[in-house]
N, C-alpha and C positions, 0 to 999 in steps of 0.2 A: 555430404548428403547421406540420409540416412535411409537406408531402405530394409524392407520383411526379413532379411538375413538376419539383422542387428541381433545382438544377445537382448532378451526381452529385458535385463538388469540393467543393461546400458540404455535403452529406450528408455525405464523408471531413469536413472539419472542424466539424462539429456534434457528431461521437461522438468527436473528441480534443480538444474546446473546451475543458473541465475541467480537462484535463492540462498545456491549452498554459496554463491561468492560476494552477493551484497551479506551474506548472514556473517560467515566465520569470519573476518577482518575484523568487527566489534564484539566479538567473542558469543553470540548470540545465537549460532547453528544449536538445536537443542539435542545434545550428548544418548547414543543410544547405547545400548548393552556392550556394543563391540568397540564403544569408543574408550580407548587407553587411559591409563592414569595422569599421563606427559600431557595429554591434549584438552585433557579436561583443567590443568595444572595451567597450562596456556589460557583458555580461555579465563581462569580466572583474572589473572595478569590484566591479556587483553581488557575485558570489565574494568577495571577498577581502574586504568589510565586512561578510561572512556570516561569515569564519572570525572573524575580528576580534573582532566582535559575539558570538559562541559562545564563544570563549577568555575573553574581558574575563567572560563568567560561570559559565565551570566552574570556571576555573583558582583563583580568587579563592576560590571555595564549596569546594573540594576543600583551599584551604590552612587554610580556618575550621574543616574536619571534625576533621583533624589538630594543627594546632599550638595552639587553642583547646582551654580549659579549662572543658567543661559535662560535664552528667551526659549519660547513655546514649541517656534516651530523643532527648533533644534533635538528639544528633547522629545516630543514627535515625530523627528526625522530616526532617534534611537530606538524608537517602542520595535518597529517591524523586523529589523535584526534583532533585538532581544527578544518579540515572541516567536523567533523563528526556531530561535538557540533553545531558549527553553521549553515548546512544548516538541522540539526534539528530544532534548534531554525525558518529558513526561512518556514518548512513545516509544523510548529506548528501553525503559523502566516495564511497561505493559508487554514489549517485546519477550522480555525475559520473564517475568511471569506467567508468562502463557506458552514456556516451554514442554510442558507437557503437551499440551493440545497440538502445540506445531507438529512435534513428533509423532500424534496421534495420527495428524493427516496423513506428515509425511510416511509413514506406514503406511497408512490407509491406501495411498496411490502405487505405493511401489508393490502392493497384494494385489491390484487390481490389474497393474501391466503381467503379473501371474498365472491370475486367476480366466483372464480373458485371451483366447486362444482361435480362435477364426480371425484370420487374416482379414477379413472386410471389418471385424470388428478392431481389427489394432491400428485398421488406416486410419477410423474415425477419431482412436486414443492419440492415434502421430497428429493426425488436425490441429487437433484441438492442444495439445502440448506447445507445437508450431507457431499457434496464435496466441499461447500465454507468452511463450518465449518472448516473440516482435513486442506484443506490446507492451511486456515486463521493460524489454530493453529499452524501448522508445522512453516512457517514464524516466526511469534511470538515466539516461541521455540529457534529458531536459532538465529535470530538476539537478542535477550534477552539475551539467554544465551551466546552464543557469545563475547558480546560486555561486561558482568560481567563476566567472566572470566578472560578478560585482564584487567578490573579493579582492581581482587582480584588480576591477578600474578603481578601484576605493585604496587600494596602497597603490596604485602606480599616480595617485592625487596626494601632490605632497604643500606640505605651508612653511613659513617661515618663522622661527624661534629664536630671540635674542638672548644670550649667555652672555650678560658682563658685556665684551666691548665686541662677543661675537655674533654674527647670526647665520643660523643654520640649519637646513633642509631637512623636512622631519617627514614622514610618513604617515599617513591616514590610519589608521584601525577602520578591519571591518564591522567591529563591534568596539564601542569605545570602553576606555578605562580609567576607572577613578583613579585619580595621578597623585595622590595620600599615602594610594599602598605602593605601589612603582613610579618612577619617573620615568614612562614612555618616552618621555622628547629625547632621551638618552640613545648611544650606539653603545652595548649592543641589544639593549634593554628590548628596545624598538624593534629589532629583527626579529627577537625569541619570541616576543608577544604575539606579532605579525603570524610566526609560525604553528605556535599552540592555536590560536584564532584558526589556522587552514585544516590545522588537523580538526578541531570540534566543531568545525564547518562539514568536514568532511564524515564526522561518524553522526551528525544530526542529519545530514542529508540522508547516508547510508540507512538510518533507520527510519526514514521515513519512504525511501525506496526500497526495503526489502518488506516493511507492513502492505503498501502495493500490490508489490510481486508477489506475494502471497497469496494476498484477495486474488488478483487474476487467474497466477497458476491455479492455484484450486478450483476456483469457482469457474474456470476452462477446462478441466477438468472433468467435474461433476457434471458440466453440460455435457461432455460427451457420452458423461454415464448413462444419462439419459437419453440421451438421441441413441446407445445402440438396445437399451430398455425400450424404447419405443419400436424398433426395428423387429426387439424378441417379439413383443405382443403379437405385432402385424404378423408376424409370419409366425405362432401360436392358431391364433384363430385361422388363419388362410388353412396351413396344416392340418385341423383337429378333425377335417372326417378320415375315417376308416384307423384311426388311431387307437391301438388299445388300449385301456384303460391305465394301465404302469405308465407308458409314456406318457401319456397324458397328466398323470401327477407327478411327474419328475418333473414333464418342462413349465406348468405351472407352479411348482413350487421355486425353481431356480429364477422365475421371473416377480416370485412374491418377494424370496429373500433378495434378489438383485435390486430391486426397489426399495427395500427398509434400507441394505447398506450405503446408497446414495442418498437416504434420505439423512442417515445418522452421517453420512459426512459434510452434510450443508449446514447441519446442527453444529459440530463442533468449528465449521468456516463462521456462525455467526459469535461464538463461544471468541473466540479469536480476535474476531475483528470488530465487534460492539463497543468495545470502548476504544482503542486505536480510531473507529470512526467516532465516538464524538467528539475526541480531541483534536483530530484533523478537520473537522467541520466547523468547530470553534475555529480553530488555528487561521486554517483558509478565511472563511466570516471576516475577521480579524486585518488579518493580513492583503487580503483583496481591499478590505476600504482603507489600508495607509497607503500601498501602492498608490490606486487610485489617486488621493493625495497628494501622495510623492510624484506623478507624473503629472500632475496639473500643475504644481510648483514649480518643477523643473521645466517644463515649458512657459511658463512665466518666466524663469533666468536662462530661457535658450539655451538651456544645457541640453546637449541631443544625447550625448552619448549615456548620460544616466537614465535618460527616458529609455533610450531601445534598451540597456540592463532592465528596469523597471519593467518592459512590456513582454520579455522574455521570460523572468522571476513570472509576474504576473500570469501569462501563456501557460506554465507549467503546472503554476498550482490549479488553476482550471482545468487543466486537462485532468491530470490524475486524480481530482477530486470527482469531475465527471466521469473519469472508468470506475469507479468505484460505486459510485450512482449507479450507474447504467447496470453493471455485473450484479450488484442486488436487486432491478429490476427483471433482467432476464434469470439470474434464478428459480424469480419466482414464476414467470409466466412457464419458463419450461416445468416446469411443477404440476403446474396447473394441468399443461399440454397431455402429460400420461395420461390423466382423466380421459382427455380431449378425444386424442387417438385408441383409446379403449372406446370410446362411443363410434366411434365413426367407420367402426371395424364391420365385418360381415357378422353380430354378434348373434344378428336374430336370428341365424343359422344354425345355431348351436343348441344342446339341449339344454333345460333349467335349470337345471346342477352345475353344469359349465358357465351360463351367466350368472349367477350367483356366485363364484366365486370370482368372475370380473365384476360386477361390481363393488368387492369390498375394495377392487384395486381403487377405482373412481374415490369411494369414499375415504381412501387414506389421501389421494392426492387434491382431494377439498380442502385438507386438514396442511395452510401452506405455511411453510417455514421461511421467518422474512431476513435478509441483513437486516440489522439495527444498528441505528448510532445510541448507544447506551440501551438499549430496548426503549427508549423514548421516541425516537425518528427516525420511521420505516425509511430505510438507502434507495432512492428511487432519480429518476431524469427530474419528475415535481419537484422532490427536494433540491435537487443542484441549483435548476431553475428561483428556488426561490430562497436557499443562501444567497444566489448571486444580486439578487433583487435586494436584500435585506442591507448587502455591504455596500451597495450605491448607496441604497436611504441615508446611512451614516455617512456618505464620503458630504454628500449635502450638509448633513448636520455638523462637520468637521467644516466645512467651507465656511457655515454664516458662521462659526462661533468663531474663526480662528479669521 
């Protein structure tokens, strides 16, 4: 438990703890000034037995789709693991490009647990940290667990393989493999496959749960910046009679500039996560109408145990594509709100020099800064709403044709 004692340093890395351990595992934490030669040496390592690791199982599943000879359903039952593999592998790629900006925030946040010093104002920062943490975690939770579930139930389903006069127990892939370049039906061929498959299970998960945690921490964050920005105002204007003039331009200027720097860090949150979300929006689209699919099937062959995987996998990507939604909705109403709570103030109390300089705050927070999925598709609850809509229409257009 962490209480007002805490080193303010250790509160900044308490609410990016999450991040720093879905991040450094796939070598992706983005390196500051203080970070060593060794570690930076490391992460490359890490990198490049991430790409390795991710190629060794698209590439292979992508040549089994194509140049193998099964029926429809089958190689539609392969599309949903391989676009899960691959537009992992696209958001791991975005991850590290956008290392700079990561590190912009993560600065930005740890100036802020600093720079902000009234105890009422640091319970709002531990809030709100608290709440990126849970639901960073819960994410991670799900989709982790999730997505190795259907790894374990997909190798612990095994078939029969005749050798000459023998025949022998072979192991499923979670993602299949063109059997040209390896003979999977092999021991120990079969295990190692099995195993590279859990590791690039495991760093496409990871980066698609640290792009998340991100979006939340921050933009948990940011909303806090704002709720104790909103708290200065009220008690600005409450304060301003009998105020001398010097005070009076101290504490409205520390409330003009406290507002530009949470405005420039929802700038670089959408900098960040604009293309991350359109890839995941595609991905989810995608991947919610094969599910779909896949559990109508499967309950047509009374297989129970791949529908509950299917309904779990499913459960997940909804949810996290929803917080995601939802956090670029409430960024921007709490945006809006400044305005709000600037009007609603005792304002007309003040002299005409004092409200004029509230409302330039109004007219910056007109001016609203949105999440995007590529700047094309404002991050909103509408949107989630009608991806979800868009991937049924197709699970129908999958049922007549197929």
């Amino acid at each position: 438990m962490i209480d007002q004692s805490t080193n303010l340093d250790d509160l900044s890395k308490y609410s990016l703890q999450l991040n720093r351990w879905y991040l450094k595992p796939i070598g992706a934490w983005p390196p500051s000034r203080s970070t060593s030669r060794i570690e930076r040496m490391i992460s490359i390592v890490l990198i490049v037995i991430c790409y390795c690791s991710i190629l060794f199982t698209v590439i292979p599943c992508m040549m089994h789709i194509v140049l193998e000879d099964e029926d429809l359903y089958k190689k539609l039952k392969m599309v949903g693991p391989l676009s899960h593999w691959f537009m992992g592998g696209v958001n791991y790629t975005m991850l590290l490009m956008r290392g700079k900006e990561i590190r912009y925030c993560v600065e930005h946040l740890e100036t802020d647990w600093r720079l902000i010093t009234r105890a009422k104002d640091q319970r709002i920062m531990l809030k709100s940290a608290k709440l990126g943490r849970y639901v960073a975690g819960f994410c991670a939770a799900f989709m982790q667990g999730s997505v190795f579930a259907y790894c374990v139930l997909t190798t612990f389903t095994t078939h029969l393989v005749q050798d000459g006069n023998q025949i022998r127990t072979v192991r499923m892939l979670p993602c299949q493999f063109y059997r040209k370049l390896l003979d999977v039906e092999t021991s120990p061929t079969n295990e190692l496959v099995i195993a590279s498959q859990y590791l690039s299970g495991f760093i496409v998960n990871s980066s698609a749960v640290a792009a998340f945690s991100l979006a939340i921490v921050f933009a948990s964050h940011a909303c806090g910046q704002l709720k104790i920005l909103m708290n200065w105002i009220t008690e600005f204007v409450d304060e301003y009679e009998g105020q001398p003039e010097e005070v009076y331009c101290d504490k409205i200027g520390v409330v003009v500039e406290h507002h530009l720097r949470v405005l420039s860090l929802i700038s670089r949150i959408e900098v960040v996560m604009n293309r991350i979300c359109f890839s995941e929006l595609f991905k989810c689209t995608l991947n919610i109408c094969m599910i779909g699919y896949y559990i109508l099937m499967e309950w047509n062959y009374h297989d129970f145990k791949n529908v509950i995987i299917y309904f779990m996998i499913l459960f997940s990507m909804c949810f996290n594509m929803f917080i995601v939604c939802y956090i670029g909705e409430v960024l921007t109403e709490q945006c809006k709100k400044v305005g709000e709570i600037v009007y609603m103030t005792n304002w007309y109390y003040l002299p005409a020099k004092t409200i004029l300089d509230l409302l330039f705050i109004i007219a910056r927070s007109s001016i609203v800064i949105k999440i995007t999925a590529g700047k094309i598709i404002y991050m909103s609850v509408y949107t989630f709403g009608h991806m979800v809509k868009t991937a049924f229409a197709y699970i129908n257009l999958l049922r007549q044709y197929t």
